[in-house]
C-alpha positions, 0 to 999 in steps of 0.5 A, spaced: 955 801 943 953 806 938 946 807 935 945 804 928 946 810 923 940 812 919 942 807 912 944 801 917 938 802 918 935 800 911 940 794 911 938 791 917 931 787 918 929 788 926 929 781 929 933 778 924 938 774 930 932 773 934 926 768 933 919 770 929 913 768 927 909 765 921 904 769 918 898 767 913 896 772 907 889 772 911 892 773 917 897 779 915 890 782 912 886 782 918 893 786 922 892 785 929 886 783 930 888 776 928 891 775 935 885 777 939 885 780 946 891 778 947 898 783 947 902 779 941 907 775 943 914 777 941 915 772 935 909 776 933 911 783 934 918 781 931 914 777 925 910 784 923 916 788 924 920 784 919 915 785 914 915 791 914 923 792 914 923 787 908 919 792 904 924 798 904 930 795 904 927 792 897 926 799 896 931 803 898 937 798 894 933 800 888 935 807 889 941 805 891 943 801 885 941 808 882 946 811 885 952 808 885 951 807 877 951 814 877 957 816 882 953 819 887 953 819 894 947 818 898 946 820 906 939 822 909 938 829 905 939 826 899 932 826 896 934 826 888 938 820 886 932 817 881 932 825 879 939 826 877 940 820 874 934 821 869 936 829 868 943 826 867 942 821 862 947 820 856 945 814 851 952 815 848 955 813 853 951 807 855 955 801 854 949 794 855 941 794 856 936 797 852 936 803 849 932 809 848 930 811 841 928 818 838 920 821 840 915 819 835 910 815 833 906 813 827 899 816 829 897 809 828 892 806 833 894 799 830 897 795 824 894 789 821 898 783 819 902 783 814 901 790 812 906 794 811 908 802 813 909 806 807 911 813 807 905 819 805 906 825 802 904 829 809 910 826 812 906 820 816 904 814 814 900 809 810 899 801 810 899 797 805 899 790 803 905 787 800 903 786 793 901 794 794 908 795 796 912 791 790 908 795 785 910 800 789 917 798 788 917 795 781 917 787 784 913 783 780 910 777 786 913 770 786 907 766 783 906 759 783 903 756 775 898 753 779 895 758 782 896 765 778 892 770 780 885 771 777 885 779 776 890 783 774 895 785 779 901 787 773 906 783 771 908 776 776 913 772 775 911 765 775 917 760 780 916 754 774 918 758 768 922 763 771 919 767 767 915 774 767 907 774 766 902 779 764 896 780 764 892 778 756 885 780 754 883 778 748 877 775 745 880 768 746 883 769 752 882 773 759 887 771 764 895 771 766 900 768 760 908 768 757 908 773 752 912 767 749 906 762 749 906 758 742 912 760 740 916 754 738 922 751 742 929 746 742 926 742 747 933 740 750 930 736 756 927 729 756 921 731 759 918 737 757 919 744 762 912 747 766 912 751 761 914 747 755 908 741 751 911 736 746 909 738 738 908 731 736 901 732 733 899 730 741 891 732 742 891 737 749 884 738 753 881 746 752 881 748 759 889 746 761 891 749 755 886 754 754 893 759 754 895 755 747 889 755 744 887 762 745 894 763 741 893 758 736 886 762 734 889 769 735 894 767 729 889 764 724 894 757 725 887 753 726 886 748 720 881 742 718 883 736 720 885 734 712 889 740 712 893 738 718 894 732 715 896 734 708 902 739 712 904 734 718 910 738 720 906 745 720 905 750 725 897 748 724 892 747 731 886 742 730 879 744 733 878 737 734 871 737 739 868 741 743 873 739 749 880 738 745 885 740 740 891 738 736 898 741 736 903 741 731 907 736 729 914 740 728 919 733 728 924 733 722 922 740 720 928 745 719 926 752 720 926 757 715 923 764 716 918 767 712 917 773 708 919 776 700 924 771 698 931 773 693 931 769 690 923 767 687 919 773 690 916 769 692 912 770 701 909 764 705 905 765 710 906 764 718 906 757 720 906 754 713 910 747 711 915 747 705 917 740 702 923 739 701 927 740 694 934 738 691 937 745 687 938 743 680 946 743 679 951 741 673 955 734 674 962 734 671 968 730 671 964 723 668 968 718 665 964 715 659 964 707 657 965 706 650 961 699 650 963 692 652 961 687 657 964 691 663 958 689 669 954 695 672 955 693 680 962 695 682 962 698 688 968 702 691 969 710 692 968 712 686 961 710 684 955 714 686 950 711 682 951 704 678 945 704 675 941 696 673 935 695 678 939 689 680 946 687 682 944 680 682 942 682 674 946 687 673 946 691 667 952 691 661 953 696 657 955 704 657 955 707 663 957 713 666 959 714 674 962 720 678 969 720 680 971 721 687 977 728 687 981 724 693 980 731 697 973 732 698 972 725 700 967 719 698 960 722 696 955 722 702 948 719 699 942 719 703 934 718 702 934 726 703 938 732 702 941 735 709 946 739 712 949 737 718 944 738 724 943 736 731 937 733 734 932 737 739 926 735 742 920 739 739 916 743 743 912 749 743 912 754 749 904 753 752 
């Protein structure tokens, strides 16, 4: 039989069909002395010599890997397989694995948490924080109504509200605010928006509100009880007390905007109320009695105002009633003068 070729040689383990002992870790450290005096015994020898053959066969299928991935052909002068394979790599044709990227680096020993690299001017890199980076970007931050900001980071949008804040600094008020605060609102909702408290004349503490408050003395809208009271349905606050204050009453009020007005020349002040009036017009198409003993109780289409204090009592005599055309349809009376309207909630933006 022919002598083993020098790669079978990797592939084989020396008394592998034959009988080999068990070596402990400290007995492997210790080498031969572990047997003493003795020659070793051929379990011994074998044992070592198997160890040894394990360890480069391990080494030489990790070449060998290499080499039939590469294509090439390995035999006992072959000494640049690793070599060759690293010289000849092309990442274009890598099909699975991890792949390499481009040399480089950020110059940067480490990167705290939750910063982000940006861009310099020197063509390396900076860190920033996220709120840095979305004023970089022009994106306000998201922000709860609860925990809005204490110092001015540019505008924020506030989640509850769906609306953007800025920052407001005045001599009533320094913090975050809508620039919508105060404003009047349809309330459409039965329970008033985050952004939203009912003006119904309700009293509201300072320190919740103090947005609100401060836009009530910004505007000069702060009057005496009494005259809140003379003008309930105006756009007026209340300083009730140290702690609170009161808030319009806006139920049953129309708006009606303020300036110089065409017809009487006449301007009003922001938030004022105005009472309600009927214009003065001309009454045709009446129908005169000439006497007689006709009660003035008759109640039908045609009548809109029967005169007498009493229908039981009624009174006789000349009267007049304003007749119905058939085509704009009975008289609408009511204790007020309106036009059509729908129904809101009042509300102003806190």
């Amino acid at each position: 039989m022919a002598d083993p070729t020098f790669f079978d040689l990797f592939q084989a383990l020396w008394g592998e069909n034959g009988t080999a002992d068990v070596i402990t870790l400290p007995q492997y450290k210790a080498g031969w002395a572990y047997i003493g005096s003795l020659p070793p015994t051929v379990e011994q020898f074998n044992k070592v010599q198997q160890l040894a053959d394990q360890k480069m066969a391990w080494l030489f299928q990790q070449v060998k890997a290499v080499a039939d991935a590469t294509g090439q052909e390995m035999n006992a002068g072959t000494l640049n397989v690793l070599l060759h394979a690293f010289q000849n790599l092309n990442m274009d044709d890598a099909k699975s694995g991890t792949l390499a990227v481009a040399r480089g680096g950020t110059g940067l020993g480490s990167i705290g948490q939750n910063q982000i690299l940006v861009g310099s001017a020197d063509g390396g890199f900076v860190r920033m924080s996220p709120n840095e980076v979305r004023a970089l970007l022009g994106a306000p931050p998201v922000v709860a109504i609860s925990a809005l900001p204490t110092q001015d980071i540019g505008p924020v949008v506030v989640a509850e509200c769906s609306e953007v804040w800025i920052w407001t600094s005045t001599q009533y008020y320094t913090g975050y605010r809508s620039p919508l605060c105060g404003r009047p609102l349809d309330g459409h909702t039965v329970v008033p928006l985050p952004s939203e408290v009912d003006a119904v004349g309700g009293v509201l503490p300072k320190t919740a509100y103090a947005r609100l408050w401060a836009y009530a003395q910004e505007n000069g809208l702060v009057v005496s009880q009494a005259t809140w009271s003379a003008n309930v349905g105006a756009h007026f606050f209340v300083d009730v007390d140290a702690d609170t204050f009161r808030v319009p009453d806006l139920r049953n009020m129309f708006r009606r905007y303020t300036g110089t007005d065409a017809g009487t020349a006449n301007a009003r002040a922001m938030g004022g109320m105005q009472a309600d009036a009927f214009q003065g017009h001309r009454i045709g198409n009446i129908q005169v009695s000439t006497g007689g003993t006709t009660p003035i109780n008759r109640v039908d289409s045609t009548v809109v105002n029967q005169g007498g204090s009493d229908l039981e009592n009624p009174l006789v005599g000349n009267y007049a009633e304003v007749l119905s055309d058939g085509v704009h349809g009975t008289p609408r009376m009511a204790m007020e003068t309106r036009p059509q309207n729908v129904a809101y909630h009042p509300r102003v933006h806190a």
